[in-house]
C-alpha positions in Angstrom: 131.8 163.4 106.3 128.5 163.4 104.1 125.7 165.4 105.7 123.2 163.2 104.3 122.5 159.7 105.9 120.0 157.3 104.4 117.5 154.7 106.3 117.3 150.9 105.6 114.3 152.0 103.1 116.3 154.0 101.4 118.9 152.1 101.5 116.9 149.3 100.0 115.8 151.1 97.5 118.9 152.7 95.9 120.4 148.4 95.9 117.3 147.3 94.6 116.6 145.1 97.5 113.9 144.8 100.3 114.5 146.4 103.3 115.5 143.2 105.5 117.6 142.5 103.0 119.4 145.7 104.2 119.4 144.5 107.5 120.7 141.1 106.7 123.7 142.7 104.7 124.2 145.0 108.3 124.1 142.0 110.6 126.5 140.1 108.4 128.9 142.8 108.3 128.7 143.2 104.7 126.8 147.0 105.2 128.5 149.1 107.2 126.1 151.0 109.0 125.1 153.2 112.4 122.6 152.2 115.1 120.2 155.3 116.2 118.0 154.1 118.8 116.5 151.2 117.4 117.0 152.3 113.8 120.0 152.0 111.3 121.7 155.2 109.6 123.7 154.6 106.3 126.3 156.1 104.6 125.7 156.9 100.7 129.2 155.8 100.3 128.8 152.3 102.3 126.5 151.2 99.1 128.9 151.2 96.9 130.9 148.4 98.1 128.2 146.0 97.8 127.5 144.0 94.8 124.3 142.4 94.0 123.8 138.6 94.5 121.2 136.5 92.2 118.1 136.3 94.1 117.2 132.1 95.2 119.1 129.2 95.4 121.9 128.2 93.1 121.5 126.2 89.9 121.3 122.5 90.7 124.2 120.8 89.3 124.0 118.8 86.0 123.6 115.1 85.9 126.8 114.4 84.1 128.7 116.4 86.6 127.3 114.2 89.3 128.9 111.4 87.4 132.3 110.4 88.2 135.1 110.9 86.0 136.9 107.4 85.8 135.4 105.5 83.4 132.1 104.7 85.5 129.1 104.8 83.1 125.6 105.4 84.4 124.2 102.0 83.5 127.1 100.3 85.7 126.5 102.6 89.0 122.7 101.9 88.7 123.3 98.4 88.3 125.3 98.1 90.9 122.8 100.0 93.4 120.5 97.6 92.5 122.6 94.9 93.7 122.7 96.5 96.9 119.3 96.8 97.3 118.6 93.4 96.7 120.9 92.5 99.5 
C-alpha cells in the first residue's frame, strides 16, 4: 500500500476540481475513498480512475432535432397548435 494518503483539498486539486466536488464524486461512489473521523483520506491511485466531466449543463438540443422526422414541416406543426389554441 502507498504510504502517502491525500485530503479532499488535495484531492481537488490534483483533478482540477473544488473540494465538494471531491465529496460528491465519494458519496456517489465514483471516488473511492476512507473516512477518518469526520474527514476523508484518498488514495493517489483512486484518482486515476476518474475522468473529468464538462463543468454545467448539457448543450440544448438543436431546433431541427426537435423536429420530427416524417415529413412534418415547421409551418404545419405551428399551424396546427394554433388550431388548438383557438379551440
Amino acid at each position: 500500500m502507498e504510504d502517502t494518503l491525500l485530503s479532499t483539498t488535495q484531492a481537488a486539486e490534483r483533478l482540477g476540481v473544488t473540494v465538494r466536488g471531491v465529496q460528491k464524486m465519494i458519496e456517489e461512489g465514483r471516488l473511492k475513498a476512507l473516512k477518518v473521523g469526520r474527514d476523508y483520506v484518498i488514495s493517489p491511485s483512486a484518482l486515476n480512475g476518474i475522468t473529468r466531466q464538462p463543468a454545467g449543463r448539457p448543450p440544448k438540443a438543436k431546433a431541427e432535432d426537435a423536429l420530427p422526422t416524417n415529413g412534418t414541416t415547421a409551418r404545419t406543426i405551428i399551424n396546427a397548435t394554433k388550431k388548438v389554441r383557438e379551440k
